[in-house]
C-alpha positions in Angstrom: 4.3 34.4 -10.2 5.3 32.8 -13.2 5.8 29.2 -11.5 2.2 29.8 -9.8 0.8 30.3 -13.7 2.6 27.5 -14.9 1.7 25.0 -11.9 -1.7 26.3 -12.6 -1.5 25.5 -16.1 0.0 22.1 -15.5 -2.8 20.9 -13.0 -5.3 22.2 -15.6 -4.0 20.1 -17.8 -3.7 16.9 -15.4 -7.7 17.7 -14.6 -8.4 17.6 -18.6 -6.0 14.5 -18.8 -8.1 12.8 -16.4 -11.2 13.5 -18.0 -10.1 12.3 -22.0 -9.2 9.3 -20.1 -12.5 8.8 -18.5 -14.0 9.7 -22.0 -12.0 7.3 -23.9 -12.9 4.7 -21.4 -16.2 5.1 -20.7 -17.8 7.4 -23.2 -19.8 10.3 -21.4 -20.6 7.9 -18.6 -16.6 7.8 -18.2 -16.0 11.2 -18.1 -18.8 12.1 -15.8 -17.6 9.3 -13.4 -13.9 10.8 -13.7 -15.0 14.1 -12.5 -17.1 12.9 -9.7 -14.1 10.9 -8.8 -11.7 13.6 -8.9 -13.7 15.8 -6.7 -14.1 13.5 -4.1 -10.5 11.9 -4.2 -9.5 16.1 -3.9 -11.8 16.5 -1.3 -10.8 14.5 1.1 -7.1 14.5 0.1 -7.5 18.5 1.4 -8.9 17.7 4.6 -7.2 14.3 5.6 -4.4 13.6 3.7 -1.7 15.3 6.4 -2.9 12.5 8.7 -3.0 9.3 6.9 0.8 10.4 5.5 1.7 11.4 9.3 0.7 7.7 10.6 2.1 6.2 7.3 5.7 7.1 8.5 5.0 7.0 12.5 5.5 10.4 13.0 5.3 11.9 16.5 4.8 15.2 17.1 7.5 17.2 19.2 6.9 19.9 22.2 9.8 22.3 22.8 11.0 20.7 25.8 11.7 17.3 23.8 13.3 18.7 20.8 14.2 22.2 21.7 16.7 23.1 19.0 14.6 21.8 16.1 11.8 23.7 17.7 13.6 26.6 18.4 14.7 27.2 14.6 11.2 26.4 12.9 9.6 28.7 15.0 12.7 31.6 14.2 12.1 30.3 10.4 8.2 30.8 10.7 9.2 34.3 11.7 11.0 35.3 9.0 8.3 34.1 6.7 5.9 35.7 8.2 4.0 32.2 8.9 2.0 30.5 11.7 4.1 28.3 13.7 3.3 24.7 12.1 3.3 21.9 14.2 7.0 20.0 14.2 7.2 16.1 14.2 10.2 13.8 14.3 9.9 10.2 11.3 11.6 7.2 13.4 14.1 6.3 10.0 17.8 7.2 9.8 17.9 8.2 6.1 17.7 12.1 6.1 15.0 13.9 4.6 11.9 16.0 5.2 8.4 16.9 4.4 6.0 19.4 5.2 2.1 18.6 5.3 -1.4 20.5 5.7 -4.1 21.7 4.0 -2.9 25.9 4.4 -0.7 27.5 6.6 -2.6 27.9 9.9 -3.1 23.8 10.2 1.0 22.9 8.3 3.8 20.3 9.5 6.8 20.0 9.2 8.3 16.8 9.6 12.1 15.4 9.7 13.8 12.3 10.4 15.6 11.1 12.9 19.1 10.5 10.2 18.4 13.9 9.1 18.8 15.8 12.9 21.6 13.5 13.1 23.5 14.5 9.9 22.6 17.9 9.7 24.3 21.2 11.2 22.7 24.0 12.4 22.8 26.4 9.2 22.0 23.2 7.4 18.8 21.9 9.4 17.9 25.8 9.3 18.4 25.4 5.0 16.1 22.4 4.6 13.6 23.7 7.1 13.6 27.1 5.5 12.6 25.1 2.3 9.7 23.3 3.8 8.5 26.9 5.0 8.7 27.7 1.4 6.3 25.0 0.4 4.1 26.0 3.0 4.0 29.7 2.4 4.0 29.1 -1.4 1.0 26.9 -0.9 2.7 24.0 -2.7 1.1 21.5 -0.7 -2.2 22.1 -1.4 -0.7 21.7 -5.3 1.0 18.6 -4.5 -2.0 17.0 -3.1 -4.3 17.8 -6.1 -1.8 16.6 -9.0 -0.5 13.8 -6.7 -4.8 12.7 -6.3 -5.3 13.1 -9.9 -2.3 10.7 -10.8 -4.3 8.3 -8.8 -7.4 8.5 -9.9 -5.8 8.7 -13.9 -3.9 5.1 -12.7 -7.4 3.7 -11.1 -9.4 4.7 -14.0 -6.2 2.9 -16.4 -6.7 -0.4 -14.1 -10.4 -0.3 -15.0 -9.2 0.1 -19.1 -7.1 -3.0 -18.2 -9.6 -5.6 -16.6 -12.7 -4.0 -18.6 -10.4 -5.2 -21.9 -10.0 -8.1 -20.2 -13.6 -8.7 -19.8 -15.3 -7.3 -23.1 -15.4 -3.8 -22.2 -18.4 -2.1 -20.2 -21.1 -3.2 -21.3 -20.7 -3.8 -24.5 -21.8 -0.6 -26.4 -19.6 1.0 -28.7 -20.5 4.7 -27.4 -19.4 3.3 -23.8 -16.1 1.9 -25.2 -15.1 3.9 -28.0 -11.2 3.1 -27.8 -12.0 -1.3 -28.6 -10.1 -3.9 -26.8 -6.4 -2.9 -28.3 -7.4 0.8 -27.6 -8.4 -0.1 -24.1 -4.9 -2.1 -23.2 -2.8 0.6 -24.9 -4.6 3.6 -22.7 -3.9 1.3 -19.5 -0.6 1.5 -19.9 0.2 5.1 -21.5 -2.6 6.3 -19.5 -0.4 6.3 -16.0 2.9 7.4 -17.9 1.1 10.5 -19.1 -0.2 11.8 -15.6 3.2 10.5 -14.0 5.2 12.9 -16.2 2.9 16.0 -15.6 2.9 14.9 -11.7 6.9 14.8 -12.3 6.5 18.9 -14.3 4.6 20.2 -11.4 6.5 18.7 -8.6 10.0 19.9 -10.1 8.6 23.7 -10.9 7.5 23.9 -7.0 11.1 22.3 -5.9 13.2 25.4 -7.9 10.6 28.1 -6.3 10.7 26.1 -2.9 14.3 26.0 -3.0 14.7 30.3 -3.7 11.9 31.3 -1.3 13.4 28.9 1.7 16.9 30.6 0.9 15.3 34.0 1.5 13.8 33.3 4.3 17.2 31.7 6.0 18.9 34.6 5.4 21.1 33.1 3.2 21.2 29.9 0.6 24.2 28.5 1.9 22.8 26.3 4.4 20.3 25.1 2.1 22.8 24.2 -0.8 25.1 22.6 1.8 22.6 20.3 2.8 21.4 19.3 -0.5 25.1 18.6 -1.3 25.0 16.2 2.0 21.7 14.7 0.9 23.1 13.8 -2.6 26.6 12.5 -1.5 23.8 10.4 1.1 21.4 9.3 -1.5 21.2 5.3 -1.5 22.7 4.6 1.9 20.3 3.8 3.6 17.0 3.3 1.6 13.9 5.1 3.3 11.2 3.1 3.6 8.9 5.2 1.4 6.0 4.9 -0.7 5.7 5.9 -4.2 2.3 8.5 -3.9 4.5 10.4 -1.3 7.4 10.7 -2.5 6.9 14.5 -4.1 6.5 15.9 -0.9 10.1 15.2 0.8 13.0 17.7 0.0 15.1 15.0 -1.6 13.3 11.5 -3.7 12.8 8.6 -0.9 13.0 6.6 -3.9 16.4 7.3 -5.9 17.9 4.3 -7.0 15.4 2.1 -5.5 12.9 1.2 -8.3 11.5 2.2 -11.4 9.4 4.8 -9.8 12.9 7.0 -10.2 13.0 7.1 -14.1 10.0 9.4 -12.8 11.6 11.7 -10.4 9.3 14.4 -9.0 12.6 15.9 -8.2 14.8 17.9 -10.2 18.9 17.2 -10.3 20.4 17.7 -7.1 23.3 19.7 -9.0 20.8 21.9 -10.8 18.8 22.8 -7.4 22.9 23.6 -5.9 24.0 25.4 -8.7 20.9 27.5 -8.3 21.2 28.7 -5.3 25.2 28.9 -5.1 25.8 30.8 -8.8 27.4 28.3 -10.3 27.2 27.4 -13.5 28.3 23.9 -15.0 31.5 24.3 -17.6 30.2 23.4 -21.5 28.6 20.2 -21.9 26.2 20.3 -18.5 29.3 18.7 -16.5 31.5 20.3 -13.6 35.3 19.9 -13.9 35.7 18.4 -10.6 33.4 17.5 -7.1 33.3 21.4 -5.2 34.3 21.6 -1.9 30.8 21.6 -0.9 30.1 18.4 -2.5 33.6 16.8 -1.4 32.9 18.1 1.9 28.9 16.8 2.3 30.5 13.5 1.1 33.5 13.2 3.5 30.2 14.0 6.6 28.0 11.6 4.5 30.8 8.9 4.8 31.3 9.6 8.7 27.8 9.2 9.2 27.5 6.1 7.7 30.3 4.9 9.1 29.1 5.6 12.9 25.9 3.7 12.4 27.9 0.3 11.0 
């Protein structure tokens, strides 16, 4: 309950982020054309967004007889969680990861890659399912969508700052255009920095929950933890051919070590999220003594993984 409040809180401040920007762009005009905006970015986000990201990354869906054992845990998973069996697709890339998509829980997805089914054990596909469940019966992606939308239209209404500087502004009142031409270029580039970091807040407070509820409803969080632990020792590989506005929704960032988009992470620490679910707590100073066997073991199956696709 207490993430819910705060995610709440978070997206209510995105919303009244968005709309100082529109202000301090546009005057009441601005504001009033940020909202409008917003809406009807969030409104069709809700109802189509699951299928433009689906065809972004070529995913097919799966029937039981073509992936059976995938198919066979998500619907056990959906059990346990009391939830609708989502549809279950399969991304044509070899770097392991995973998303879950939908507007609620009687139309979700959940979606893995091809590396992922390949690097993955049983109790370790059934862990990083479990946590797309979790965002699914947590309602995260409805969340995701709305902060991930508002970002968007916070950046679109920043490039508008930019080219109306540019150009003398809009129109050239003074109640239109409160913020002047050095005003202007300053909010086009804070502007997308500010809604990127409370994206980044409401994106890591789901991951935690996500990561807790999907251990409950595995039965366990060691399956979870030791597929995070393989994910992390996997990271950078092979780079996932990803694009930045998605990126919150897949268990692990597409995008670490890859651009500037990760000094943003909408992901917290890999070792936080393990040491979470496993107990442990990092010695004095935030840094383990030594790689677990967890970690030394997801790194020795990273390594043969890699190795059998050279």
């Amino acid at each position: 309950m207490g993430n819910q409040i705060k995610s709440v809180m978070l997206l209510t401040a995105m919303t009244a982020f968005l709309l100082i920007v529109g202000q301090l762009i546009g005057g009441r005009a601005g504001m009033t054309f940020a909202l409008i905006m917003a809406v009807g970015m969030n409104f069709f986000s809700y109802w189509y967004s699951d299928k433009i990201v689906l065809k972004m990354y070529r995913a097919k869906e799966v029937s039981p007889g073509q992936a059976s054992e995938l198919y066979g845990i998500v619907q056990r998973l959906s059990s346990n969680a009391g939830l609708p069996m989502p549809k279950v697709y399969i991304i044509p890339q070899q770097a392991p990861n995973a998303f879950a998509t939908g507007r609620n829980p009687e139309h979700a997805v959940v979606a893995v890659t091809e590396g992922l089914l390949n690097l993955m054990n049983r109790e370790e596909l059934a862990g990083v399912l479990a946590h797309e469940l979790a965002h699914v019966k947590n309602r995260d992606i409805l969340i995701g969508t709305i902060a991930a939308t508002m970002a968007g239209a916070v950046m679109f209404l920043a490039s508008m700052a930019k080219w109306g500087a540019i150009f003398g502004g809009f129109g050239g009142n003074d109640d239109d255009n409160p913020l002047g031409f050095a005003g202007m270029l300053i909010m086009a580039i804070l502007a997308p920095i500010g809604a990127a970091l409370i994206q980044m807040t409401i994106s890591r407070t789901r991951e935690y929950q996500a990561d807790a509820t999907g251990a409950q409803i595995a039965g366990n969080p060691k399956g979870l933890a030791n597929a995070l632990a393989k994910l992390g020792a996997y990271s950078g590989r092979i780079p996932m051919d990803a694009e930045p506005a998605t990126a919150h929704m897949f268990i692990v960032n597409p995008l670490s070590g890859k651009s500037l988009a990760s000094l943003f992470s909408t992901h917290p620490p890999l070792e936080e999220r393990i040491a979470r679910l496993t107990g442990a707590r990092p010695q004095s100073g935030g840094a383990p003594s030594g790689p677990s066997r967890t970690a030394r073991n997801a790194e020795d199956s990273a390594k043969d993984f890699w190795d059998s696709l050279k």
